[in-house]
Rosetta silent file (secondary structure, phi, psi, omega in degrees, C-alpha in Angstrom):
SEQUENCE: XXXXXXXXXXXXXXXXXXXXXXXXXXXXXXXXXXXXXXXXXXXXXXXXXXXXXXXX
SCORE:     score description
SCORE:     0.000 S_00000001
   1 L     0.000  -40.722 -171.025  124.255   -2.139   46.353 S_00000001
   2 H   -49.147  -61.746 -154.923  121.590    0.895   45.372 S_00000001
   3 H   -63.604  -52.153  120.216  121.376   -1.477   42.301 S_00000001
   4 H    11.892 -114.443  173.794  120.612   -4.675   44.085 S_00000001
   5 H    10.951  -81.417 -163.236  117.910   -3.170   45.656 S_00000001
   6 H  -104.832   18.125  155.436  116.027   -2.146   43.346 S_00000001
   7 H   -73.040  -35.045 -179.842  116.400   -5.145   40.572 S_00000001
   8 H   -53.090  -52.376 -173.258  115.106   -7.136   44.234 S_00000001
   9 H   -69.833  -69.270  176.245  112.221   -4.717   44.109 S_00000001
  10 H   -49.789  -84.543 -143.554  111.208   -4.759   40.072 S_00000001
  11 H   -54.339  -98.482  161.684  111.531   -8.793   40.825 S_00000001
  12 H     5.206  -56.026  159.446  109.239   -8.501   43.258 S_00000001
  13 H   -62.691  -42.605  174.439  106.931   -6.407   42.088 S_00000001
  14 H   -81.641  -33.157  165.051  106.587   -8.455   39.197 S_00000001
  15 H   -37.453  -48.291  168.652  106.377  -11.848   41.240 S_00000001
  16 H   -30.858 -116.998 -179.930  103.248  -10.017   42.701 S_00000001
  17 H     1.257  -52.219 -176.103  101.823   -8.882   39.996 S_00000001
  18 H   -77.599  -31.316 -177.275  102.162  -12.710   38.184 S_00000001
  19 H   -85.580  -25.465  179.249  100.840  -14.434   41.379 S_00000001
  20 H   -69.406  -35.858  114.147   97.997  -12.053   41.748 S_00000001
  21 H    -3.363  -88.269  167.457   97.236  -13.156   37.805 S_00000001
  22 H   -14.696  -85.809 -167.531   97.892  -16.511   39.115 S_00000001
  23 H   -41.934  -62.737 -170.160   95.196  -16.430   41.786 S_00000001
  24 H   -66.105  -13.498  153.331   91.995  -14.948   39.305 S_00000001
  25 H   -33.821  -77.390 -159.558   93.035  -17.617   36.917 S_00000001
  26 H   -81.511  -16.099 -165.620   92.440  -20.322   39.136 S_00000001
  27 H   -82.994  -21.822  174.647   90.212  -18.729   41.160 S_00000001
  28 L  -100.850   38.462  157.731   87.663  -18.974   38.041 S_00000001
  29 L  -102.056  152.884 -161.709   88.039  -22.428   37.866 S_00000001
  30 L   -73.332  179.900 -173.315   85.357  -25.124   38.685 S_00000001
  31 H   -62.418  -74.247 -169.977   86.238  -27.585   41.931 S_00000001
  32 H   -67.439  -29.510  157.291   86.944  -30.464   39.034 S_00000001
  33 H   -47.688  -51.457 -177.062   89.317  -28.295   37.035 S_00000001
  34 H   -78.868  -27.909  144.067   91.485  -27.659   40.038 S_00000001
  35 H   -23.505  -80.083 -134.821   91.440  -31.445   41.147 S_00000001
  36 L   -73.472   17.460  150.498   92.920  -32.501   37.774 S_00000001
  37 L  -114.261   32.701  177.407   95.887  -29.998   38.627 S_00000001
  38 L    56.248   36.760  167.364   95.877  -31.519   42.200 S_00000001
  39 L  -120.464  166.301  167.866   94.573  -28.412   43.974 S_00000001
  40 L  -122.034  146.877  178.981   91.720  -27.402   46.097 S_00000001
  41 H   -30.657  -63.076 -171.264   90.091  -24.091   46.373 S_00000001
  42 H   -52.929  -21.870 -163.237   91.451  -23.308   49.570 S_00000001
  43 H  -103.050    3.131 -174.231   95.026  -24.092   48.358 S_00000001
  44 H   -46.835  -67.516 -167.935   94.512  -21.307   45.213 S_00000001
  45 H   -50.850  -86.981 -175.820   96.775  -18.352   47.476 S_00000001
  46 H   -46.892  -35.685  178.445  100.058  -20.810   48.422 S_00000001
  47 H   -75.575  -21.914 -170.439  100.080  -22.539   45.249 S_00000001
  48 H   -91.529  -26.863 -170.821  100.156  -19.195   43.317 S_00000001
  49 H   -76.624  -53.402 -170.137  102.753  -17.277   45.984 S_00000001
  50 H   -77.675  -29.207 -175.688  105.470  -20.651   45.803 S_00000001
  51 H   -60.812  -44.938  166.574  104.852  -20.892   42.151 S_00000001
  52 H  -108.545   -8.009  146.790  106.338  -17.247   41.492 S_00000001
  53 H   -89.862  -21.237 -176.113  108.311  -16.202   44.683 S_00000001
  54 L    73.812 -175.844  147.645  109.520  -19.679   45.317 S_00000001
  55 L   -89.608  125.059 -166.817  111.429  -20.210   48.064 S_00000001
  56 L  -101.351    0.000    0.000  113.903  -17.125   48.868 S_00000001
């Protein structure tokens, strides 16, 4: 169970870590970059958080 835990936590930690990655990626992309991967600025945060936690 201990063990659980903390593989949940190192998972975690690394989803973070890759969506935070995620975000300054995209975030230094122009307005017409993030169109042609169907996003808008505003939509940067949620698209990077479902892309690497998913849904749990």
């Amino acid at each position: 169970m201990a063990f659980d835990f903390f593989s949940g936590f190192v998972r975690d930690v690394r989803a973070a870590r890759s969506t935070a990655k995620e975000v300054e990626r995209l975030s230094r992309m122009n307005n017409s970059d993030l169109a042609r991967l169907g996003l808008e600025r505003t939509e940067i945060s949620s698209y990077a958080y479902n892309k690497h936690f998913g849904r749990r």
